[in-house]
N, C-alpha and C positions, 0 to 999 in steps of 0.2 A: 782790721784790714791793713796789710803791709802794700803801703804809696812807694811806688815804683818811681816813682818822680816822672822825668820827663813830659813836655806837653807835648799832645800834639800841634798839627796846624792850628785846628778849630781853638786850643787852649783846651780841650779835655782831654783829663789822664788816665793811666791803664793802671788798676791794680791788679790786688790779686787776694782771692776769695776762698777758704776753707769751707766745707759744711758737713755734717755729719746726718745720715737717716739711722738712727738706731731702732728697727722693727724687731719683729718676733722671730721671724727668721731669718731675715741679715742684717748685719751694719753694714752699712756702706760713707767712706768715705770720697768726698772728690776737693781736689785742688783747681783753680780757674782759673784764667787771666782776664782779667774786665779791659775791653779793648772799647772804646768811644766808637760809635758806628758811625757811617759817614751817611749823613744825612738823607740821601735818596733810599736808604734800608735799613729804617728804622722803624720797627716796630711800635706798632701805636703805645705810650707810655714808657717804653724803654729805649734807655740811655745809650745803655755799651753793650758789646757783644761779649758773651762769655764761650771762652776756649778752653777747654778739660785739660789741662796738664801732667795733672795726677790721678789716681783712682784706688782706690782699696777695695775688696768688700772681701767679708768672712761670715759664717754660720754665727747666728746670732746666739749667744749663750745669757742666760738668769734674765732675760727676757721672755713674758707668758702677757698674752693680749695686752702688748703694750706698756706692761708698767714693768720698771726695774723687779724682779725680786729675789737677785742673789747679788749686790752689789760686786764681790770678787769677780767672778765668774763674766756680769756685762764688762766690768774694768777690761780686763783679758780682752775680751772680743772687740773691745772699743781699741784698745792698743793695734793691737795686732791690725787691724782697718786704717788707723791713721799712721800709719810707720809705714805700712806697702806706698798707702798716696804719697808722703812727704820722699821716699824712695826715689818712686817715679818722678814727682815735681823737681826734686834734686834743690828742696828746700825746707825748713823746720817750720812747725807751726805751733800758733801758741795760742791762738783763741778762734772759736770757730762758731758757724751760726748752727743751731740742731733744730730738730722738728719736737715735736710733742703732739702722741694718736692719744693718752689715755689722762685718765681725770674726769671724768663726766663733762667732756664741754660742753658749755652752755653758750647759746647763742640769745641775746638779746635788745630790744632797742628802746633807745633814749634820745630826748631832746633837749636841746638845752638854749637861751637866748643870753645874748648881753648886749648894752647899750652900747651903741658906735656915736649916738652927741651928732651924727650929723657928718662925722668929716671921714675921708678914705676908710677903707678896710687895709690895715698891712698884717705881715707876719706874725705879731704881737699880739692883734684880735682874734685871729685865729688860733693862736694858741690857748688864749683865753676860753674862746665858746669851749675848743676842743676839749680843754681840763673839764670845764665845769660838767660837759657829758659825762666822760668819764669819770668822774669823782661818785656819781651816784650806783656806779658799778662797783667799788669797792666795799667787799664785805669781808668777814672773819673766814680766815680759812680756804677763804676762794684767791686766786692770781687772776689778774685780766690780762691775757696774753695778747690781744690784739682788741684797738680801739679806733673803730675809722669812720670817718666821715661817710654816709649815702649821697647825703646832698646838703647846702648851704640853702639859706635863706637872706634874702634883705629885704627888711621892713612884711612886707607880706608876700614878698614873687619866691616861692621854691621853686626847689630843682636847677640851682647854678651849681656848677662842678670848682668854680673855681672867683671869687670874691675877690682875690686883692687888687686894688684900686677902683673899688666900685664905692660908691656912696651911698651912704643910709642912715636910720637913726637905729635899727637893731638887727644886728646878725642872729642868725638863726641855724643852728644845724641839727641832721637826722641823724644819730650816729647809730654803726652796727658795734655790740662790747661780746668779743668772747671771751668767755671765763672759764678757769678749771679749779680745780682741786690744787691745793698747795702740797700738800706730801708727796706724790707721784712726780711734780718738776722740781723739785728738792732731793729727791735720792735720783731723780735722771742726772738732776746736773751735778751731783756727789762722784754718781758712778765717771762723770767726764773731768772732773777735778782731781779727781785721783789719778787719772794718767797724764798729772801737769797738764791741763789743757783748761781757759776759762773760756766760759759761754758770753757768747757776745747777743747773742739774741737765739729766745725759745719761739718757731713758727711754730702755729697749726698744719698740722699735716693736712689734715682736707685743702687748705688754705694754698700750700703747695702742691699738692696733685692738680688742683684746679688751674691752677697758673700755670702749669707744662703741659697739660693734656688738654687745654679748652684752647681754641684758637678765636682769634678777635673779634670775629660776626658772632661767636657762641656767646661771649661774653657780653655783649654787648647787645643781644637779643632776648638773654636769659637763657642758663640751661646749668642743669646739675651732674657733678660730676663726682662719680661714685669709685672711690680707690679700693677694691678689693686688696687685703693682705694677707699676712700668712695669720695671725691672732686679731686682729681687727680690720673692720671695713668704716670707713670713713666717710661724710657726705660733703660734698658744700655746691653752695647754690650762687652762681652771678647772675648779677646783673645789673644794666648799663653799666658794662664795665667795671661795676664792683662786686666785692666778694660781701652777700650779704648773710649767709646762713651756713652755719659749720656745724659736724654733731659727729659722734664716734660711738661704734658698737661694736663689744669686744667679743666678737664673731668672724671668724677667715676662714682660710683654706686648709688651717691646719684642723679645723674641727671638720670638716670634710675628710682628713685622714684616717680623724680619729674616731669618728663614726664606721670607717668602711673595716677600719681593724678591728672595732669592736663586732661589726654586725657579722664578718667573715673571719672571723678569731683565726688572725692572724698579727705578724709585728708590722709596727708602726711602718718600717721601712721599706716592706713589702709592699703596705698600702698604700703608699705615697706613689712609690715607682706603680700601683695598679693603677691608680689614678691619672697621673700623667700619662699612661701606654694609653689604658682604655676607657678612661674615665668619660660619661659624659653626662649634662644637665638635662640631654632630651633624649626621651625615650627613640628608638630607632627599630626599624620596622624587624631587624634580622635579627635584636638583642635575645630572642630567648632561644635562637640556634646556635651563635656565636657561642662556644665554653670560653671559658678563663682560668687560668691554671694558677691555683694558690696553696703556698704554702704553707703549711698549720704550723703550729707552734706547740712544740713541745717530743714526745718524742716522734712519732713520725715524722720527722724534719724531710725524711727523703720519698713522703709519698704525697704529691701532688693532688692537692684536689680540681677535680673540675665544677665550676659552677656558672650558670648560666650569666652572658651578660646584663640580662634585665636587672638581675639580682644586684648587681651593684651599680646600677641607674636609677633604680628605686632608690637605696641608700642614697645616695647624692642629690636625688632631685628633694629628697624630703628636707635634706638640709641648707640646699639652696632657694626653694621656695620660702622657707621660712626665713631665712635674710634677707629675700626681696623684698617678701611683706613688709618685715619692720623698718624696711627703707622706704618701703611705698607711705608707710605710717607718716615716717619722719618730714618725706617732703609737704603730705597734703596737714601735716600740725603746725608746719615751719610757716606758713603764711606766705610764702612764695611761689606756690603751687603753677601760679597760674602766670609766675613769670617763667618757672623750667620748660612753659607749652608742651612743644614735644621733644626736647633735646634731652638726651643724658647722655656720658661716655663714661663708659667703662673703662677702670686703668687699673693698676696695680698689679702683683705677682697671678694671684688667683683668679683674675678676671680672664687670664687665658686657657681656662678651662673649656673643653668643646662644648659647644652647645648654650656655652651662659648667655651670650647675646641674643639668642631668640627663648630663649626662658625670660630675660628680663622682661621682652619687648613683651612678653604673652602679662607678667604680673602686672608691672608698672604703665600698660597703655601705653609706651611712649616710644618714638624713634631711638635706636640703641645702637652708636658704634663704638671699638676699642681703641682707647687711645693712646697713642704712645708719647714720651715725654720731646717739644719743639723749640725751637730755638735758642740752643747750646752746642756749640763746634766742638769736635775733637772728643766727642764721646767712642769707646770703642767701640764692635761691633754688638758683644756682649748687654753691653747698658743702654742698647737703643730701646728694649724692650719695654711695656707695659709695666714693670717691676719696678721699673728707677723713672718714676715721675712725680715721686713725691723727693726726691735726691736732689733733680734735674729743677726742680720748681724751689729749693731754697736757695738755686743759684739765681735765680730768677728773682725773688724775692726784695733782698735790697733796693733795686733799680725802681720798684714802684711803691718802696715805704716811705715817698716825701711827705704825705700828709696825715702819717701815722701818728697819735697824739699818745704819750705813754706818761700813766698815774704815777707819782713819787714813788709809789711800793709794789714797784713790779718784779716779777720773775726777776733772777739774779742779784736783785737790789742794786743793780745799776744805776747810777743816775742820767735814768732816762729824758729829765726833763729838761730844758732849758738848754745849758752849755753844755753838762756834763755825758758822760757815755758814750760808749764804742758806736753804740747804731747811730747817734747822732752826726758825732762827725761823719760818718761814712756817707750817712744820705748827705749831710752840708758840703762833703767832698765829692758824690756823683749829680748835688744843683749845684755848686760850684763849677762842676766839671762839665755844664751844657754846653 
């Protein structure tokens, strides 16, 4: 993070924030300014306001459900997305925060106690319980991308949010650890090294959709927020205001494509544009009068066929129903079932498919709106949408990683712990910056 200096009144400063979403079907870059909010409009847990100053995005290339697999080809498309932002910002950038959908993540939880002897809780105990959680989450082959506290304990009262300078003889905490797969955020973050650029911190994508498209009462009542994308859809579940369950499934909108071209043999790019014209997840009473005119592939290029619209609402519902399900799975195995009650929202590129909101509401029982990415200024019109809210949610991000605890051998091999590392100072520069 490049410190702009200056204080304001309060004594807090404004930086300035890079991030990167590299999906299936776009990269998107944004540039921000972290402005200190002035205190009558401040969002519960957030610091500063963030202002878009820059923006990139391009066709995501040697990206397929999420995980790098043409490193050339993602390099290109990652260039090209952060060379339009640093353009428009009318500044260079050299290290940035990314997302991460693929690697099997796995959500987990862990407890862990240490002696307090009787006297205050400071920053130092807290770091302490924080590692010792985390340390049982480190295995072979796996990265723990994020490691957070649910709730504190002292002596025997859970459910405190917040310990220091409380008294006791042992702290206690509930932690959530999500883990991935180490090869797929080692050739992500290869593909981002190569265009000179270091990763300053790898989020969860659920992680950040959840935190742009959930607004305060959702979070803080419980409810899951489901990022439809172009090669993956993503889950995660809050609540009281934490992010307790993440998982990804490398399922999107592009396999909605690629079912309608297989079932109407026709090219990809026919079906994409059928789908957005006429595409939809629920049958409609007029679908088998309606034709639709498709182009074949091959030599008849100039003789249109007509086929009924059911025909390709069948196709679509079959493959939308079947990702409901395994998301209907994911929430009632996640053990949190019954904090999502009734809320889930819909975000992402694919979730604005017609008809998915009452198809979800019909599989998953549950109240269903779409959500679009919230409090971040100076987005253009383009990036308000449903698509850029896992984008929007890692500018978001910093601002509520103060009680994030990070194992010696994380992602990037930053030294996340103690003094060293980019996310550190940065949060010690946005609680400095209260």
């Amino acid at each position: 993070m490049n410190l702009l200096g200056g204080h304001g009144d309060s004594g807090r400063r404004s930086g300035v924030l890079t991030v990167l979403d590299v999906g299936s079907s776009k990269v998107c870059c944004m540039v921000a300014k972290l402005k200190p909010c002035e205190d009558g409009k401040l969002l519960r847990g957030r610091s500063h306001r963030a202002q878009v100053i820059g923006i990139g995005h391009q066709k995501s290339q040697g990206v397929k459900s999420g995980l790098v697999i043409d490193l050339d080809r993602a390099e290109h498309a990652i260039r090209l997305a952060v060379d339009a932002a640093e353009r428009m910002a009318g500044l260079t950038v050299d290290s940035l925060i990314v997302n991460m959908t693929a690697g099997r993540l796995k959500s987990e939880a862990f407890s862990a106690t240490i002696n307090l002897g009787g006297h205050e809780t400071d920053e130092a105990d807290i770091k302490r319980v924080l590692a010792a959680g985390a340390k049982q989450a480190l295995r072979s082959e796996r990265e723990v991308v994020h490691s957070l506290p649910i709730g504190f304990s002292l002596d025997s009262e859970r459910g405190m949010r917040d310990p220091r300078g409380m008294v006791g003889d042992t702290l206690g905490v509930d932690m959530h650890v999500l883990t991935a797969d180490s090869a797929p955020a080692r050739n992500l973050e290869l593909s981002i090294n190569r265009s000179h650029l270091s990763v300053e911190r790898m989020v969860a994508t659920p992680y950040a959709s959840g935190l742009a498209a959930l607004v305060d009462d959702e979070m803080e009542m419980g409810a899951a927020c489901i990022d439809m994308g172009g090669g993956t859809t993503t889950i995660s579940i809050f609540s009281e205001g934490r992010f307790v369950y993440g998982a990804s499934i490398p399922v999107g909108g592009n396999h909605v494509t690629l079912d309608l071209a297989k079932g109407l043999s026709t090219s990809i790019e026919a079906a994409e544009r059928l789908k957005v014209m006429h595409g939809s997840a629920l049958p409609g009473s007029a679908d088998d009068r309606d034709l639709v005119s498709i182009q074949p592939i091959g030599e008849d290029m100039d003789v249109a066929q007509q086929v009924p619209r059911s025909v390709m609402t069948r196709i679509i519902r079959a493959r939308i129903d079947e990702t409901l399900e395994l998301l209907r799975d994911r929430i009632a195995k996640s053990g949190h079932g019954a904090a999502v009650g009734k809320r889930v929202v819909l975000t992402g590129g694919a979730s604005q498919l017609a008809g998915l909101p009452e198809a979800a509401r019909r599989l998953l029982g549950r109240n269903v709106r779409v959500g679009r990415p919230l409090g971040v200024a100076g987005l253009p019109e383009a990036a308000k949408g449903p698509a850029f809210s896992a984008t929007v949610g890692l500018l978001i991000y910093p601002q509520v990683a103060m009680f994030e605890s990070h194992p010696a051998r994380g992602i990037s091999r930053l030294k996340m712990t103690g003094t060293g590392g980019k996310l550190h100072r940065m949060s010690q520069w946005l609680r400095d910056s209260f």
